[in-house]
C-alpha positions in Angstrom: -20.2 -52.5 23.1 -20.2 -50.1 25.8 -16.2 -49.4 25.5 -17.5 -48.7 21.6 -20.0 -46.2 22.5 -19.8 -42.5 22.5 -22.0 -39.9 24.9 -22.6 -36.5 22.9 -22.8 -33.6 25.1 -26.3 -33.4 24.5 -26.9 -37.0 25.8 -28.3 -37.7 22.3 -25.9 -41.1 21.6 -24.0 -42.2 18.4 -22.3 -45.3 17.9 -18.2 -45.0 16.5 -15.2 -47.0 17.0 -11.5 -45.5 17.8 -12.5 -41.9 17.5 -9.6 -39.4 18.1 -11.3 -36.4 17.6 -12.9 -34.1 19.9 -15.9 -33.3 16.9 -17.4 -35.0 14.8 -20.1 -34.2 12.1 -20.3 -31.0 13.5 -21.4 -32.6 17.4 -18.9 -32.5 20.6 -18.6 -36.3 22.0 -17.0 -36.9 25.5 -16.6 -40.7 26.0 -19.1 -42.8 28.3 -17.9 -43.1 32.3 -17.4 -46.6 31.9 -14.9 -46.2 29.2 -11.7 -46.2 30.7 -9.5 -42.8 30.6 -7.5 -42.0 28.6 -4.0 -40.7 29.4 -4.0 -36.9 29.5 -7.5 -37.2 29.6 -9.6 -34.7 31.5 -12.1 -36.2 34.0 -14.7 -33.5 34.9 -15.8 -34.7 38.9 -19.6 -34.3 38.5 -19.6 -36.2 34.8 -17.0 -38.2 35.2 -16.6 -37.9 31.3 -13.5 -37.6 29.6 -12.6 -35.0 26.8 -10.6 -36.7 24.4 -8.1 -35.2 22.3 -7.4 -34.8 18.8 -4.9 -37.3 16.7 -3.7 -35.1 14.0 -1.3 -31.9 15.2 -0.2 -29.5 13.5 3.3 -29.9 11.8 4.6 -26.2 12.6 2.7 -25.0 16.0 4.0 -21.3 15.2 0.7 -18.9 15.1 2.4 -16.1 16.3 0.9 -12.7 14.6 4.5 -11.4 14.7 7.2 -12.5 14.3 5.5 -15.2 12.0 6.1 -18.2 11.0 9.2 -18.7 8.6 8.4 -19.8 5.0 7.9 -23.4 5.0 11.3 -23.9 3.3 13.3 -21.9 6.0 17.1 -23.2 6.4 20.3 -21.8 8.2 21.7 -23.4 5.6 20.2 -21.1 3.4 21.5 -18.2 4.8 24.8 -18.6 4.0 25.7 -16.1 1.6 24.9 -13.4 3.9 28.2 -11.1 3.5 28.9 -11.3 7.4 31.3 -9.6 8.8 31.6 -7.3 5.7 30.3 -3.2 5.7 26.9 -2.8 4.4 28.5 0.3 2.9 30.8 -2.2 0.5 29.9 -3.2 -2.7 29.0 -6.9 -1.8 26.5 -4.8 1.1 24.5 -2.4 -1.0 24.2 -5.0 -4.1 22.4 -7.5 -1.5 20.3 -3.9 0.2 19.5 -3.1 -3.4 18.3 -6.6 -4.8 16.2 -6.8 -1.1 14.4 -3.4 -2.1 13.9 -4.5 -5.9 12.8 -7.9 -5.2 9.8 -6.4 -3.3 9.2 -3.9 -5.7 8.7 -6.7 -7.9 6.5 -8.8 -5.8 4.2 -6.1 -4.4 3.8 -4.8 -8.0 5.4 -0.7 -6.6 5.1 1.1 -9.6 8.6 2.6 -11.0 8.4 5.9 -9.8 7.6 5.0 -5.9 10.6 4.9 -3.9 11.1 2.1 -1.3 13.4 2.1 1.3 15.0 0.1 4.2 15.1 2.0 7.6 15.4 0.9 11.0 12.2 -0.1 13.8 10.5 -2.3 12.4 7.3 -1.4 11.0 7.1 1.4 13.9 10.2 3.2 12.6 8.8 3.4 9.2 5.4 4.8 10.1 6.6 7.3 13.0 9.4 8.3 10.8 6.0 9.4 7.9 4.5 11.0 10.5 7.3 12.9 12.0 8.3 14.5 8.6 5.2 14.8 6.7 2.4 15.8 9.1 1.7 19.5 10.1 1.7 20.8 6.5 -2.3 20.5 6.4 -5.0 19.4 8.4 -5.0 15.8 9.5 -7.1 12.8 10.6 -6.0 9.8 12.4 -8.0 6.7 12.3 -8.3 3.9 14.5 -9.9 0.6 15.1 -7.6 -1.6 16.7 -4.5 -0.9 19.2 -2.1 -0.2 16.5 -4.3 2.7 14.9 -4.8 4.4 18.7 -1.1 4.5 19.1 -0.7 6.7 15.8 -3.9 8.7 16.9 -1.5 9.5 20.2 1.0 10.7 18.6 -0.8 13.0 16.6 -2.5 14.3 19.4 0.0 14.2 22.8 3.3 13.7 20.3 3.6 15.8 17.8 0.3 18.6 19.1 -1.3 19.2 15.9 -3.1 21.7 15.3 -6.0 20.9 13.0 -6.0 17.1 13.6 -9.7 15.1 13.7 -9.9 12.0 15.6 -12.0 8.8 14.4 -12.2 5.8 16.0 -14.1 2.4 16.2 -14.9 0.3 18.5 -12.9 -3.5 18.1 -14.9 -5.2 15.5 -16.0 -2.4 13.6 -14.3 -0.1 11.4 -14.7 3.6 11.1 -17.2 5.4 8.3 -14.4 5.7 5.7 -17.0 7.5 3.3 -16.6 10.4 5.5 -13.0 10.8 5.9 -12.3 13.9 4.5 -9.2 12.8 2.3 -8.1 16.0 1.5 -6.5 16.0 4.5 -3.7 14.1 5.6 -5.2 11.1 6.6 -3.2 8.1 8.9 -4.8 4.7 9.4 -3.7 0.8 9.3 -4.7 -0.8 6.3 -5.2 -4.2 8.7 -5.6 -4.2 12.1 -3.4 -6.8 13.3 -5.1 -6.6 17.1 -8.7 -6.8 15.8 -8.5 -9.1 12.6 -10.5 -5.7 10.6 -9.0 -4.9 7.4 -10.0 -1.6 4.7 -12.1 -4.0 2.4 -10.7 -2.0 -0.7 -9.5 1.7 -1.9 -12.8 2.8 -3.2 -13.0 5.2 -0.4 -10.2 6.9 -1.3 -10.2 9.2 -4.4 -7.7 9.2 -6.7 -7.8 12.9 -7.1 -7.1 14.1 -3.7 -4.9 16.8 -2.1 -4.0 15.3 1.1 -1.7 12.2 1.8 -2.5 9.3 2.6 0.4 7.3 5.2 -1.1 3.8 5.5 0.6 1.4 8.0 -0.1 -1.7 6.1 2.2 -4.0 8.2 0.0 -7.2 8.4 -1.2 -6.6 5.1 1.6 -6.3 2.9 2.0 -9.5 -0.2 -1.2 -11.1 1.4 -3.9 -8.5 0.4 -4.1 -6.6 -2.3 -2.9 -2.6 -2.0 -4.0 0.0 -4.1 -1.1 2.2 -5.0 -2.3 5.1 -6.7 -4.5 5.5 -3.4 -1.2 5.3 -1.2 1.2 7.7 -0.5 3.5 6.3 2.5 2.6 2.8 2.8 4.9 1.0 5.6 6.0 -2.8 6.9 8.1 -4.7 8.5 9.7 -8.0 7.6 8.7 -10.3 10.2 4.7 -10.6 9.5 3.1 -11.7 6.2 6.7 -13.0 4.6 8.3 -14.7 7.9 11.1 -12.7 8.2 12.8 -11.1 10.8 12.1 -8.2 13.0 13.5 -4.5 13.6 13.6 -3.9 9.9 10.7 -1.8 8.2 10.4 -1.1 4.6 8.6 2.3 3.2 7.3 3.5 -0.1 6.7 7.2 -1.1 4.3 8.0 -3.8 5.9 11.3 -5.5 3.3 13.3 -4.0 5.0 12.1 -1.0 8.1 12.9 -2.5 6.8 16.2 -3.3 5.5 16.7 -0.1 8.9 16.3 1.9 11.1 18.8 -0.6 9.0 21.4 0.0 7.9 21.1 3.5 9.7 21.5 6.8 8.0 20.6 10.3 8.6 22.3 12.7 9.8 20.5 15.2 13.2 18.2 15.2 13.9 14.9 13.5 16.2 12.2 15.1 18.7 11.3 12.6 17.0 7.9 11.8 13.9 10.1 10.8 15.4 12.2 8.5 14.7 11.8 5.0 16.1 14.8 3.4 18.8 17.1 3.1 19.1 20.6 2.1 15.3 20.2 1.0 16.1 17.3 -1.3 15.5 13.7 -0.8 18.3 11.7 0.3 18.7 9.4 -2.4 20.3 6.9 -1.5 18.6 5.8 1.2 16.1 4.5 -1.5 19.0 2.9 -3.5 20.3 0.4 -0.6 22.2 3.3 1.8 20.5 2.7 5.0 20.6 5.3 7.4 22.4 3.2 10.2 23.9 -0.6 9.7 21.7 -3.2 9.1 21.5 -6.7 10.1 23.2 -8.3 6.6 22.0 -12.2 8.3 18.4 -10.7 8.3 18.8 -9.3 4.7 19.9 -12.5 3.2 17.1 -13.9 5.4 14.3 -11.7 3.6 15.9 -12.0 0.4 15.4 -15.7 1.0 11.8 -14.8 1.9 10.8 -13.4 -1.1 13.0 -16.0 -3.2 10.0 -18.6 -1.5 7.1 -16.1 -2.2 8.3 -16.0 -6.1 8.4 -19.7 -6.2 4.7 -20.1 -4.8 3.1 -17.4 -7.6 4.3 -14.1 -6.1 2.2 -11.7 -4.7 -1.2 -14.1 -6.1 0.1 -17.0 -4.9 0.7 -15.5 -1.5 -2.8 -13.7 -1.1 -4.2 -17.3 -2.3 -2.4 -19.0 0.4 -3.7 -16.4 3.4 -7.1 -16.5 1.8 -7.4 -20.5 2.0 -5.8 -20.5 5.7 -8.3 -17.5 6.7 -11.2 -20.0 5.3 -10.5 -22.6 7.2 -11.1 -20.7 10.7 -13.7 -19.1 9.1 -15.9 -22.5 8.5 -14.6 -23.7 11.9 -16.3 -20.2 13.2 -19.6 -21.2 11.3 -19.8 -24.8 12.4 -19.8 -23.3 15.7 -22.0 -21.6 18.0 -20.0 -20.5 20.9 -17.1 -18.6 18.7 -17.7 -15.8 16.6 -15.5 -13.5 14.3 -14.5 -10.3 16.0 -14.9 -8.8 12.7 -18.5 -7.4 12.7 -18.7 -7.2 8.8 -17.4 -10.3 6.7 -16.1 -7.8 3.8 -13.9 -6.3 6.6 -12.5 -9.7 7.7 -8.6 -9.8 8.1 -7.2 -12.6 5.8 -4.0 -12.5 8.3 -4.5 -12.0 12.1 -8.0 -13.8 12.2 -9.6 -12.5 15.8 -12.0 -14.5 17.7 -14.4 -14.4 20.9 -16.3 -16.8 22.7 -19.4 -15.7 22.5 -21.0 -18.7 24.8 -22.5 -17.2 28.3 -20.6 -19.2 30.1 -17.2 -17.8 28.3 -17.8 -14.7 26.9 -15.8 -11.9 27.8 -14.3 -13.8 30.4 -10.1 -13.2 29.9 -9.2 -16.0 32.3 -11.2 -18.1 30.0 -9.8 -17.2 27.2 -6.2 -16.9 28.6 -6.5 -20.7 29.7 -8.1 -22.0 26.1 -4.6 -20.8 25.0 -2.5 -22.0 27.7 -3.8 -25.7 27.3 -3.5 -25.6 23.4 0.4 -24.1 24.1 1.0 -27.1 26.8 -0.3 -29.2 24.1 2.4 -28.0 21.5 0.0 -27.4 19.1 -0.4 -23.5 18.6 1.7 -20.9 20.4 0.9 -17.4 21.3 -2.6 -17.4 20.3 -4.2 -15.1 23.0 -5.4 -11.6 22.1 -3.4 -8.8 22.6 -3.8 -7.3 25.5 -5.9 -4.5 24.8 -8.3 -6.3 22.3 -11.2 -8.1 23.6 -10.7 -11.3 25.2 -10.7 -14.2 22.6 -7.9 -15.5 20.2 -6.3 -14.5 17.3 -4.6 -16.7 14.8 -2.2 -15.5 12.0 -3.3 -17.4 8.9 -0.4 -15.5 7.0 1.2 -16.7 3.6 3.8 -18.8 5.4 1.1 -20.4 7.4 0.5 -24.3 5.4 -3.5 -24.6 5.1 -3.0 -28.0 6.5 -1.6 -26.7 10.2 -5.0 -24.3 10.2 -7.2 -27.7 9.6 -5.1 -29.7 11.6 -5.2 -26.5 14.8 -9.4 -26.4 14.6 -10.4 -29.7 16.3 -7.4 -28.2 18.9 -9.5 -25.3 19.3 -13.1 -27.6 20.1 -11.0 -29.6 22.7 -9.5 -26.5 24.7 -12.4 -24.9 24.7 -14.6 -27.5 26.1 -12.1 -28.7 28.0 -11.8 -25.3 30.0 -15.7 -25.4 30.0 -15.5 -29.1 31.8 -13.2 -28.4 34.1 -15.0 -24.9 35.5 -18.4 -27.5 35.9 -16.4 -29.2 37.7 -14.4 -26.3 40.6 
């Protein structure tokens, strides 16, 4: 019987048989001394215990919070009408450029008379290429509450100078007052910040009847949260986050205000050629009709034209949100279930459905980055979730993407992962 018996941490005992996990009914079990070790096992020198690891792994290890997993159903094979080795500015090209701008049009739900276009850096282009061209015509503000939002507030400030520009920031976690953000100024803020896991709950903030813009980077929120157009006026992404494709593309769409705003505005310092978006004080059309501004990467067009070909088939743009939301739950209830590990989010409306941020909030791990860099390490030596870590300038913890091409059942299967690195790092420091 003893080989059957299990020691919970808390010496209180249960009895099981074969148990793979590292939790059960909601209790961490290490296995008695005289039970012999496991292989892998890890034997802690003052307990002499062993933490046992989970069965189940999860099929696709890729947690990445960019690039992101591919859709489930991603194949080469798949790929194989790309026109390679063809002009993007021949007729086979801008069909393919033009279908990849509708398509998402169609998914997102853009309403007819936004313009969306393809231009190069990613999500970065898109946004610095807003800001570049539309800023300086009014007063500003920049908000930030994760990494992503600081950079834009830099290059408002040290970048482009401006004048009249307010500052408002939050620390990670939190999220600024939005209530008073005057929007009748040009106002710049991510819609979901990918290095804190905080997201703008909703639009209400924003009036409709406004007379500043509104550029919203909305890179890890785009087809997994729902975006409130008539409250956007630039709203920018890349392909490589929420829909699994691949990078150095961005995408952006121009309300007419912000249409408006760029014929009858010129700033007054230079644009780069791969900024410009007009000519002769007219918008240049085409770009918004499949004419890129420099060549793009055909292979990743047919890729993100496969991308969305997967979202359609899985209920468009509901069917995607659905899927984030049900992966974001499943950390979530792991979080609840557990009293070391918190959600850096301090609000629950404000919770990112995408990049899900964590911290240990156990005295013996909290704010510790070595910690939190070796809970990751051992679940990437395991093979069973890569590039989880925190960005570097976020506050020590993890951060899983729980994205639309994320499958609910490699969040479930990840969670007991989580339990057993964590303790396992805690059993092993007990034991230096």
């Amino acid at each position: 019987m003893m080989n059957e018996r299990l020691m919970r941490a808390d010496t209180m005992m249960r009895i099981g048989r074969n148990i793979p996990l590292a939790r059960l009914g909601g209790a961490f079990y290490v296995q008695r001394r005289d039970t012999p070790p496991q292989r892998g096992a890890i034997i802690c020198k003052d307990t002499m215990t062993d933490v046992q690891t989970p069965a189940a792994r999860p099929a696709n290890p890729r947690f990445s919070s960019g690039p992101c997993a591919k859709p489930p159903v991603f194949s080469l094979d798949a790929l194989s009408d790309a026109p390679l080795g063809r002009s993007h500015r021949a007729a086979v090209g801008k069909s393919k450029l033009q279908q990849a701008i509708e398509d998402t049009r169609d998914i997102l739900q853009v309403p007819d008379d936004y313009r969306i276009g393809i231009v190069p850096g990613s999500d970065t282009g898109a946004f610095e290429m807003a800001m570049w061209s539309l800023l300086g015509a009014r007063p500003s503000e920049t908000l930030a509450w994760e990494s992503f939002g600081k950079g834009w507030v830099t290059d408002a400030v040290k970048q482009l100078k401006l004048a009249d520009n307010t500052e408002r920031e939050a620390d990670y976690g939190d999220i600024v007052d939005l209530a008073a953000v005057d929007w009748n100024k040009d106002v710049c803020f991510t819609w979901n910040g990918t290095t804190s896991g905080v997201r703008v709950p909703n639009g209400d903030a924003i009036p409709a009847d406004r007379d500043g813009l509104t550029l919203c980077d909305a890179t890890s929120a785009a087809f997994a949260q729902d975006l409130p157009w008539d409250k956007l006026d630039v709203t920018t992404f890349s392909w490589q986050k929420v829909m699994g494709g691949e990078a150095a593309h961005g995408m952006i769409i121009l309300s007419p205000r912000a249409v408006e705003r760029l014929e009858s505005y010129t700033p007054a310092w230079p644009l780069p050629k791969i900024f410009r978006l007009t000519k002769g004080g007219k918008l240049i059309d085409g770009i918004f009709k499949g004419e890129t501004i420099n060549t793009p990467s055909m292979l990743c067009v047919e890729d993100w034209l496969q991308a969305l070909a997967w979202g359609r088939s899985v209920g468009g743009l509901k069917g995607l949100q659905d899927r984030a939301n049900r992966n974001a739950q499943v950390v979530w209830d792991f979080v609840a279930a557990n009293d070391w590990i918190e959600n850096l989010a301090t609000d629950p409306a404000t919770r990112s459905n995408t990049s899900v941020c964590l911290k240990f909030i156990d005295p013996a791990a909290a704010g510790d980055a070595d910690f939190a860099k070796a809970v990751g390490k051992k679940l990437e030596a395991e093979g069973v979730a890569y590039d989880v870590g925190s960005y570097r300038d976020a506050p020590a913890g993890l951060r899983i993407w729980c994205g639309s091409t994320v499958e609910t059942s490699d969040v479930q299967a990840l969670m007991p992962w989580i339990d057993w690195a964590y303790h396992a790092v805690l059993a092993e420091r007990e034991a230096a």
